[in-house]
C-alpha positions as CSV (number, residue, x, y, z in Angstrom):
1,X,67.6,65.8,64.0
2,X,69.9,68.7,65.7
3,X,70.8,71.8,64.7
4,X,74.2,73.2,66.7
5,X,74.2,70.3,68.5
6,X,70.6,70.4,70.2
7,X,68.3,68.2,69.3
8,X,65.0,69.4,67.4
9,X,63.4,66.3,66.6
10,X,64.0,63.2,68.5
11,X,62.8,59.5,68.0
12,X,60.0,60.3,65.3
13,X,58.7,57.8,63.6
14,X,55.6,58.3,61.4
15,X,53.7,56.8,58.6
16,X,51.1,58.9,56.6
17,X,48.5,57.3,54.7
18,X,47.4,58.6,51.1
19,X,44.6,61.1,51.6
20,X,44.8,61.7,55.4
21,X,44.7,65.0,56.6
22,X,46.6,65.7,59.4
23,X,47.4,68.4,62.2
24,X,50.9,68.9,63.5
25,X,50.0,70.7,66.9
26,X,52.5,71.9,69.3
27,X,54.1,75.4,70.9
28,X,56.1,77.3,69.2
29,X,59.8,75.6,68.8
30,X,58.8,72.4,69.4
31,X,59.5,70.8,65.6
32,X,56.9,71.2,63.6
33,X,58.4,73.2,61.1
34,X,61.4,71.2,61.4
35,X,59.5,67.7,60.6
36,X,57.8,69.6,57.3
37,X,60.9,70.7,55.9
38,X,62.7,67.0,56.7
39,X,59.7,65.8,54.2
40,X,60.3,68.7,51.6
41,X,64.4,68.1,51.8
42,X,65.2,71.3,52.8
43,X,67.2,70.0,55.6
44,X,68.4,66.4,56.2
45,X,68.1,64.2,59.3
46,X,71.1,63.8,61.8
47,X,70.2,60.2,62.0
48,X,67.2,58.0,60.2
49,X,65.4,58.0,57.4
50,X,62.7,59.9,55.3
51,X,60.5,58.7,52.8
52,X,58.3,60.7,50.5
53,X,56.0,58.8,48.3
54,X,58.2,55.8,47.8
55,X,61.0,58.1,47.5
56,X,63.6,57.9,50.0
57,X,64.6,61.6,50.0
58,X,67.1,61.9,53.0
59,X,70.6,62.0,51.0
60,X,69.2,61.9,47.8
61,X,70.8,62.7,44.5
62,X,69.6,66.3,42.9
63,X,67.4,64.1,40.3
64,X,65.7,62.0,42.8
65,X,64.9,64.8,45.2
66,X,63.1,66.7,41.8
67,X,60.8,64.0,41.5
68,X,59.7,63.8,44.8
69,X,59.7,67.5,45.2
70,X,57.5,67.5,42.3
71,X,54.5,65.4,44.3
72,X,54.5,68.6,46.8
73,X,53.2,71.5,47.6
74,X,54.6,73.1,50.0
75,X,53.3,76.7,51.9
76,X,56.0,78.1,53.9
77,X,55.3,80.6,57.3
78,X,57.0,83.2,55.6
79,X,55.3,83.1,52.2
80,X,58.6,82.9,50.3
81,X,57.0,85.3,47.4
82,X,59.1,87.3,45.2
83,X,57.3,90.9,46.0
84,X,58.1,92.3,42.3
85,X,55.6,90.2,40.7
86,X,52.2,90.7,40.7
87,X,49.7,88.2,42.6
88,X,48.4,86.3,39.2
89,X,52.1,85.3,38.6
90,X,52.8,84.1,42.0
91,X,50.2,82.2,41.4
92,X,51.3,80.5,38.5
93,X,54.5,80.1,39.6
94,X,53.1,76.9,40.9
95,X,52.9,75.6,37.8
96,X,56.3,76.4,36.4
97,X,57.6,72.9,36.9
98,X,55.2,71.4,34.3
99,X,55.8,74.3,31.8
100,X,58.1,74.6,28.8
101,X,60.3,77.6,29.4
102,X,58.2,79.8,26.6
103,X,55.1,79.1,28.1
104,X,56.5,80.2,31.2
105,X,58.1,83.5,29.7
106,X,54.7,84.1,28.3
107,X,53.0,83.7,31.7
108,X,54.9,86.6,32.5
109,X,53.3,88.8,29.8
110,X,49.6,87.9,30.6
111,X,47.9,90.7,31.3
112,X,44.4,88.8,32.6
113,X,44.5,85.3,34.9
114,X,43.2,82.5,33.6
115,X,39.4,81.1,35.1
116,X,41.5,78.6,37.0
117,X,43.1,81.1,38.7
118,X,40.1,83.6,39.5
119,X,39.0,80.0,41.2
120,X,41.6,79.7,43.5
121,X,42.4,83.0,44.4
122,X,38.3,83.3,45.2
123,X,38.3,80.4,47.5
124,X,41.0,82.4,49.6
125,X,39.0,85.4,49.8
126,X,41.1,87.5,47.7
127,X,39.1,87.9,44.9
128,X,39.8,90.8,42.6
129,X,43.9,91.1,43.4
130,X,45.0,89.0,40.8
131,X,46.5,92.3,39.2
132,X,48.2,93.6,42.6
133,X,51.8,93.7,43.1
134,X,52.7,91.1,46.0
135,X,54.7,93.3,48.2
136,X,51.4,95.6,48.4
137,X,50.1,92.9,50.2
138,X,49.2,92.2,54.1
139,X,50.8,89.3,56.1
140,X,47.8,87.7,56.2
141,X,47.2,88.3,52.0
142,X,50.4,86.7,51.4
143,X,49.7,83.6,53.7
144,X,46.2,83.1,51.6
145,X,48.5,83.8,48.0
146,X,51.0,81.6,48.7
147,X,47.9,78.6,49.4
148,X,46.3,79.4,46.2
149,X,49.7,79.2,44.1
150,X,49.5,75.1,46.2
151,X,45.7,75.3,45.4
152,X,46.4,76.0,41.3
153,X,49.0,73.1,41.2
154,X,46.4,70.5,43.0
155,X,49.7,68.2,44.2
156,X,48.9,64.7,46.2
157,X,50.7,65.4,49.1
158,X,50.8,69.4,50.5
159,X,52.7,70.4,53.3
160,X,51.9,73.8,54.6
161,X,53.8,75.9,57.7
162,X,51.2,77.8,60.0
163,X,49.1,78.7,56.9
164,X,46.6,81.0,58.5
165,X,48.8,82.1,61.4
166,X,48.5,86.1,59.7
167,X,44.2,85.9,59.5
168,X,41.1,86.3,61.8
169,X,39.4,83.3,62.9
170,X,36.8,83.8,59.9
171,X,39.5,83.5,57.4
172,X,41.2,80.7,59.1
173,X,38.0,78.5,58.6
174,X,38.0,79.8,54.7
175,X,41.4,79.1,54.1
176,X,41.9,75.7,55.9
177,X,38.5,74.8,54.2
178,X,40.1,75.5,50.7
179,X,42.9,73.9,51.6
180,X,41.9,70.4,52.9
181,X,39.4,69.9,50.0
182,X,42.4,70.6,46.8
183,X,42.3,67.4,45.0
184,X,39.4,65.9,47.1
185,X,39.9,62.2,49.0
186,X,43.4,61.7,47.1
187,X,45.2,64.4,48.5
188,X,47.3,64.3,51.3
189,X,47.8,67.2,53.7
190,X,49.9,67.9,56.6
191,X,49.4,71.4,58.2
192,X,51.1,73.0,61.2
193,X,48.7,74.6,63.5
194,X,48.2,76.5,66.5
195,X,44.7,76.4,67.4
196,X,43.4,72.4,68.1
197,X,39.8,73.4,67.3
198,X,40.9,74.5,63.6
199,X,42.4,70.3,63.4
200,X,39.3,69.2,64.7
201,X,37.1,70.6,62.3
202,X,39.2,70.3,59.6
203,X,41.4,67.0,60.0
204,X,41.5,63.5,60.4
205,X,44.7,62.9,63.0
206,X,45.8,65.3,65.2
207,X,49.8,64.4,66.2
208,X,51.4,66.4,69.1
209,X,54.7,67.1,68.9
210,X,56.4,68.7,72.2
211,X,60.5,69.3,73.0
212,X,60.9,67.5,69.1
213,X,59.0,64.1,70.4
214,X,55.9,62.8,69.6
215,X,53.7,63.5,72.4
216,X,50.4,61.8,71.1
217,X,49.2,60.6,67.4
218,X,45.6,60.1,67.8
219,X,42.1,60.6,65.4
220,X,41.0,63.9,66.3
221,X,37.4,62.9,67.3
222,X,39.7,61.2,70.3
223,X,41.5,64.5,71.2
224,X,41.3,65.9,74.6
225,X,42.0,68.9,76.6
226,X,44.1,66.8,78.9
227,X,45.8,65.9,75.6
228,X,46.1,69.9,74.9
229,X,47.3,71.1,78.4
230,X,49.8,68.6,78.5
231,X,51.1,69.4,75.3
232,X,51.1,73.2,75.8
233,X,50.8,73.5,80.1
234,X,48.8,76.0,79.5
235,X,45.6,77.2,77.0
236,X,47.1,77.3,73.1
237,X,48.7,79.9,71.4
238,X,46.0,81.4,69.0
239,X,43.4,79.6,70.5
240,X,40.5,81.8,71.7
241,X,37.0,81.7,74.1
242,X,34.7,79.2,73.4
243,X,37.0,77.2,70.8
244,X,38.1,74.2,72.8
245,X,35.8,71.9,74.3
């Protein structure tokens, strides 16, 4: 994979099993966020190939790439939230793919959310701003909306960009929490993180990628700082006292 002619992701080659939950870990730049949107088709590889639930998504046709897209959930660093709508509707806007166009218009004209959504906006800590317009909202509240809109849809396979890079440490572990238990043992997840001890609590397979290569792919019970400081050369980004062992 390059972009201008320099190489982001070089001589990856992965398999992820239904229902593991992994960590991408890595600095800043090194492809992380490039390997998640590979698997969403939001950019295509230079070379290789990319499969997506038996879907082979890289050059796909528009239909084919719908039905894969539609096994994902996918929560982008930026948030990717229209700001004119209020938090409820951004919230169901995860759903809009499964909805007849007059349900959808309807959604629109809710004044309450559903139970469902109360749920899912509760397990991000952001109970009671269902009714808030989104671009009211902190960088950290839109992070935790945009996982709740993934969190409503309950897809197999979620893919989520830095997800709590905006929120204390206390949030992080809510979020994350919420996040690897949607759709319980059947659910895959693959998150982007910064901070190893957040993918050691919360993952199954911690896979370092460094200068786009795969540095190490490993449980994360089997993780170690000589792992980390190779990886980084120096403590993580985000990580704080007392986190790593």
């Amino acid at each position: 994979m390059h972009y201008g002619g320099l190489p982001a992701l070089s001589e990856v080659d992965l398999t992820v099993r239904a229902g593991e939950r992994v960590a991408l870990l890595g600095p800043s730049g090194a492809g992380k966020s490039t390997l998640l949107r590979l698997l969403c088709g939001l950019v295509r590889p230079s070379a290789g190939e990319v499969w997506v639930g038996g879907d082979r998504i890289d050059g796909a046709s528009p239909r084919r790439l719908r039905r894969a897209r539609s096994r994902l959930g996918v929560v982008f660093q930026s948030g990717d939230l229209p700001g004119s709508l209020r938090v409820v509707h951004n919230v169901e806007a995860g759903l809009l793919g499964t909805w007849s166009l007059p349900r959808a218009l309807a959604s629109l004209l809710r004044s309450r959310p559903g139970p469902r959504v109360e749920e899912v906006l509760d397990s991000v800590a952001l109970t009671g701003l269902a009714r808030q317009r989104t671009d009211a909202l902190s960088g950290g509240q839109l992070q935790r909306v945009a996982v709740a809109r993934v969190l409503l849809r309950a897809p197999p396979l979620i893919l989520a960009d830095e997800p709590v890079s905006s929120v204390d440490p206390e949030l992080a572990r809510v979020v994350l929490g919420a996040l690897v238990a949607a759709g319980g043992d059947e659910t895959t997840t693959i998150v982007s993180l910064h901070n190893p001890e957040l993918a050691r609590r919360y993952c199954d397979r911690a896979i370092g990628i460094g200068e786009g290569r795969v540095r190490f792919d490993r449980p994360v019970a089997d993780l170690t700082d000589a792992d980390l400081d190779r990886l980084y050369g120096a403590a993580p980004a985000g990580d704080e006292a007392g986190l790593r062992r």
